[in-house]
C-alpha positions as CSV (number, residue, x, y, z in Angstrom):
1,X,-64.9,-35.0,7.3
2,X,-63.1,-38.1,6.9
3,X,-60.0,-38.7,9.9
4,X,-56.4,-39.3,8.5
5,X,-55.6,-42.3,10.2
6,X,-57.9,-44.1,13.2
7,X,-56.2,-45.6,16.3
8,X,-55.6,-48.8,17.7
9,X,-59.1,-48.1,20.1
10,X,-61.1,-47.1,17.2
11,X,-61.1,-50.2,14.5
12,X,-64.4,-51.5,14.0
13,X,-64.3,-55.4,13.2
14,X,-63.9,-55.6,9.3
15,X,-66.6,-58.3,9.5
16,X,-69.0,-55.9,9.8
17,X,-68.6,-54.1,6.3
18,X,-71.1,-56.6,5.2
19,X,-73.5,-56.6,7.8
20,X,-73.4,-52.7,7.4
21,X,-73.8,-52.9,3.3
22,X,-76.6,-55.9,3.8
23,X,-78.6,-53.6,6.1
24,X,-77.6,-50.5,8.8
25,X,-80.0,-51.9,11.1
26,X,-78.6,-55.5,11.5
27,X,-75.0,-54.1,11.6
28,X,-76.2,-51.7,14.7
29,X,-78.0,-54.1,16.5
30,X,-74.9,-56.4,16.4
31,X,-71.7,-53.5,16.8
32,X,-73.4,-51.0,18.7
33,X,-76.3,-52.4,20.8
34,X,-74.4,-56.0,21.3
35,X,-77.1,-57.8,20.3
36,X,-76.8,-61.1,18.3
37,X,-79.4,-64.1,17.3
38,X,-78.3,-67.6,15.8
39,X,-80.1,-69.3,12.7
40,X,-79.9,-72.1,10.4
41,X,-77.8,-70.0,8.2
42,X,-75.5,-67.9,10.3
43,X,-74.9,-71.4,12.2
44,X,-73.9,-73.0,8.4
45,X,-71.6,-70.0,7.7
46,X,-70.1,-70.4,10.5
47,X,-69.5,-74.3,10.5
48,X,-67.9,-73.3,7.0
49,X,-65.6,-70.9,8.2
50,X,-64.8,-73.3,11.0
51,X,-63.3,-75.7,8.6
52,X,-61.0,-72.6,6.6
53,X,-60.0,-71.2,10.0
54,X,-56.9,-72.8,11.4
55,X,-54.8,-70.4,13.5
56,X,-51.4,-69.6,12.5
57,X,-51.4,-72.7,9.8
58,X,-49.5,-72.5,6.5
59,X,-49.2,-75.0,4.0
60,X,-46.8,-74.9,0.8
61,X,-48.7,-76.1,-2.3
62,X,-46.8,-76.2,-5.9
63,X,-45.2,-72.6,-4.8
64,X,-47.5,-71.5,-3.7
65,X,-48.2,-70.1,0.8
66,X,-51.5,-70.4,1.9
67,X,-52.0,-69.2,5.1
68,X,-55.0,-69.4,7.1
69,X,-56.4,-67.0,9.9
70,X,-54.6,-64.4,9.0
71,X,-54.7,-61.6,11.2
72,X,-55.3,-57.7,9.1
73,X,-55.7,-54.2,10.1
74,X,-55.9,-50.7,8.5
75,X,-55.7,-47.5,10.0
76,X,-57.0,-45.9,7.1
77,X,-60.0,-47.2,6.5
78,X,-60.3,-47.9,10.7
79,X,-60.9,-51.6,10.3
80,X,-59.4,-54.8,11.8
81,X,-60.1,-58.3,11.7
82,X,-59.1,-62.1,9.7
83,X,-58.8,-63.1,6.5
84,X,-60.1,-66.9,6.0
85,X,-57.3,-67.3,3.2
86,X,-54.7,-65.7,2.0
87,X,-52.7,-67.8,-0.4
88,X,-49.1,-65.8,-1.5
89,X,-48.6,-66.6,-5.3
90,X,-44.9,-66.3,-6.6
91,X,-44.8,-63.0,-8.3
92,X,-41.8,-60.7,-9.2
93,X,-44.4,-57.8,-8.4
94,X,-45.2,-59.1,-5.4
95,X,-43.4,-58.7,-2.0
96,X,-40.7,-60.2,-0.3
97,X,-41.6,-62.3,2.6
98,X,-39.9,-63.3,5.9
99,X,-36.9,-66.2,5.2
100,X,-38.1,-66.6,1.9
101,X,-36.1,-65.8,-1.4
102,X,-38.9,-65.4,-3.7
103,X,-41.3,-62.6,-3.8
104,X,-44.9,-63.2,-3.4
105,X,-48.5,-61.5,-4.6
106,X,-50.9,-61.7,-1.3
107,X,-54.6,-62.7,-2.8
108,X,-57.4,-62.6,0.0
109,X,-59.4,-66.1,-0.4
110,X,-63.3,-65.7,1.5
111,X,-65.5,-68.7,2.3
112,X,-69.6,-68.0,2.2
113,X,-72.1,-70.2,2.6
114,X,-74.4,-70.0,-0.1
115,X,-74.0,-68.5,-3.2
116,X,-72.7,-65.1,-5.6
117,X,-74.4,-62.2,-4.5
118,X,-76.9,-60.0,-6.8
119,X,-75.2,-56.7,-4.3
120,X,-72.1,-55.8,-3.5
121,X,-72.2,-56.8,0.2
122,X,-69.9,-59.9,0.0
123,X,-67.5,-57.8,-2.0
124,X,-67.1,-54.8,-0.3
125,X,-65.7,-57.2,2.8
126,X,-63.4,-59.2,0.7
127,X,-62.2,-55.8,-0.7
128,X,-61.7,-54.3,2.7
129,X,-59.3,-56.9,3.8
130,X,-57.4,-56.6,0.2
131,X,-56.5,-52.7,1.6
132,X,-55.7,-54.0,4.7
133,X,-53.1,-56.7,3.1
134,X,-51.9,-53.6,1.0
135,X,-51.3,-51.4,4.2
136,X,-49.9,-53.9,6.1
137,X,-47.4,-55.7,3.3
138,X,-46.8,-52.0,1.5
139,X,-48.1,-53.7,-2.0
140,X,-51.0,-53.4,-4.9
141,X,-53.7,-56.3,-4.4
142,X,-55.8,-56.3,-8.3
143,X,-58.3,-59.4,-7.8
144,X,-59.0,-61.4,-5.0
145,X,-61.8,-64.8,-4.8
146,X,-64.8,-66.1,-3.1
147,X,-65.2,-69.7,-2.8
148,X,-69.5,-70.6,-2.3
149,X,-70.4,-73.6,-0.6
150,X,-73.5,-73.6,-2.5
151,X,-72.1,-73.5,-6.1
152,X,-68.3,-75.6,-5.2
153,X,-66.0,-73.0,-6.6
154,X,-64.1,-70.1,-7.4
155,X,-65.8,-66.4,-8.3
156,X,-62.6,-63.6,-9.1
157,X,-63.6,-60.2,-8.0
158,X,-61.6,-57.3,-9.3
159,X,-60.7,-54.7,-6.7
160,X,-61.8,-51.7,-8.9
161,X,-61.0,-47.8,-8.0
162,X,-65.0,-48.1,-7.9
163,X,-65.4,-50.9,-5.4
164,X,-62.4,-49.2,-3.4
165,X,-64.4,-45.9,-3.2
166,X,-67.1,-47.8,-2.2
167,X,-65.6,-49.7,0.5
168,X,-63.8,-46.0,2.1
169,X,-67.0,-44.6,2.1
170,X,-68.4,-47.3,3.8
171,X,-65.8,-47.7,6.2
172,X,-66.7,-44.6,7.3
173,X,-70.4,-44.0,7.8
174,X,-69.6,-47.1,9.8
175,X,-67.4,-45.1,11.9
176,X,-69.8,-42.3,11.9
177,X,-73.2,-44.7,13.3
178,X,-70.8,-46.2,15.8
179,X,-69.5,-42.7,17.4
180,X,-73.2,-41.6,17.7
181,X,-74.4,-44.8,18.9
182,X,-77.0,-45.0,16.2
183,X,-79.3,-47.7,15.3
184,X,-81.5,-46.4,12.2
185,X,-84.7,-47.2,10.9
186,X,-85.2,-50.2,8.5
187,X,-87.3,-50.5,5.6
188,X,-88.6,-54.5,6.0
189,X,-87.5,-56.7,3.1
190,X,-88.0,-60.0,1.5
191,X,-84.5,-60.3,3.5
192,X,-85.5,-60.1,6.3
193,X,-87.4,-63.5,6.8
194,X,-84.1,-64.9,6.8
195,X,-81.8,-62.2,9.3
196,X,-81.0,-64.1,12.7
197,X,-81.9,-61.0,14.0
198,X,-85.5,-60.6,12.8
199,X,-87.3,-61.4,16.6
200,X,-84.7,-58.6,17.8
201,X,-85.5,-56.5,14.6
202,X,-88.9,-56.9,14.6
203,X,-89.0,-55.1,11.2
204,X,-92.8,-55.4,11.1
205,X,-93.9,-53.8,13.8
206,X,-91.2,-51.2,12.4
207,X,-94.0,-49.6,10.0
208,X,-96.6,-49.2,12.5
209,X,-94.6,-47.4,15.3
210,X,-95.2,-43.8,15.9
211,X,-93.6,-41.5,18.0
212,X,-94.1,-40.9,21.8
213,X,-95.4,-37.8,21.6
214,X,-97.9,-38.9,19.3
215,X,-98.7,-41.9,21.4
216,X,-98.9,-39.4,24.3
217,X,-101.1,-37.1,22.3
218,X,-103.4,-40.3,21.3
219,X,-103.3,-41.6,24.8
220,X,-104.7,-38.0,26.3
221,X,-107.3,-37.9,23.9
222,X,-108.7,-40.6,24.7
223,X,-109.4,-39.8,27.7
């Protein structure tokens, strides 16, 4: 049964969304056993993240507020964490903002390393922070945008009552894994050859563990 509203205590970083879409396992070894590994690729994203993140920076660009870093949260959904980019476009739907006399429509702006997806892992996180901006600024979010380093520009996403759906229920078997302090099973991919945390994972030897009992059982008869 899904909670009404989470507290302050139980937000789960809204990074993880897409750690937790990509694969369960990774997302538990990271959130819930603590465990994390570096790579090539994690240390790219991260580099390229570097260069979007600027604390509490905001630039004015023909209208148009981008800020940078921007600090979400929703209680709903029980999630917490920063948006890259979130540029305010002058809109008469939009919202009013502090010491400003227009109204503006918040659109979340994510950088990835790499390129568009063939899941819905990258959008499920950009979507997340969409309904956080909604919560927080009391306003309707339609489309928000990815920017891949690998392909140099923009891909719109639509924030569908689909991809919403998805992203709740999500949001929430996270939430579930995290209260139980479990750390499921993986079946090993093509994926996996590139996951920081395949020496942690160790999604090979995955397939040929058995349980202790058996081992016991094997162990005794041997003898």
């Amino acid at each position: 049964m899904k909670k009404p509203e989470y507290t302050a205590d139980e937000l789960l970083p809204l990074s993880g969304i897409q750690h937790f879409y990509f694969c369960r396992r990774q997302w538990a070894l990271i959130h819930v056993e603590r465990q994390w590994q570096e790579n090539r690729l994690t240390a790219e994203g991260r580099a390229m993240h570097k260069r979007a993140d600027d604390p509490f920076f905001s630039e004015v660009r023909e209208g148009k507020i981008i800020a940078r870093s921007m600090p979400v949260a929703s209680y709903t959904l029980g999630l917490s964490g920063v948006c890259d980019v979130v540029e305010f476009i002058p809109s008469p739907q939009g919202v009013q903002l502090p010491h400003r006399l227009e109204k503006y429509l918040p659109v979340p702006v994510e950088y990835k390393r790499g390129k568009e997806k063939k899941d819905a892992c990258d959008e499920v996180q950009l979507c997340a922070q969409a309904i956080c901006l909604e919560e927080m600024l009391s306003t309707d979010i339609p489309q928000g945008y990815f920017f891949y380093g690998e392909v140099r520009h923009r891909i719109e996403v639509l924030f569908t009552a689909e991809l919403r759906d998805l992203v709740k229920r999500v949001s929430q078997e996270m939430h579930q894994y995290f209260e139980r302090g479990y750390t499921p099973q993986v079946k090993p991919t093509k994926a996996c050859q590139s996951c920081s945390l395949e020496d942690i994972c160790l999604p090979t030897l995955q397939k040929k563990t058995i349980s202790a009992l058996k081992y016991i059982q094997t162990y005794i008869d041997g003898e």
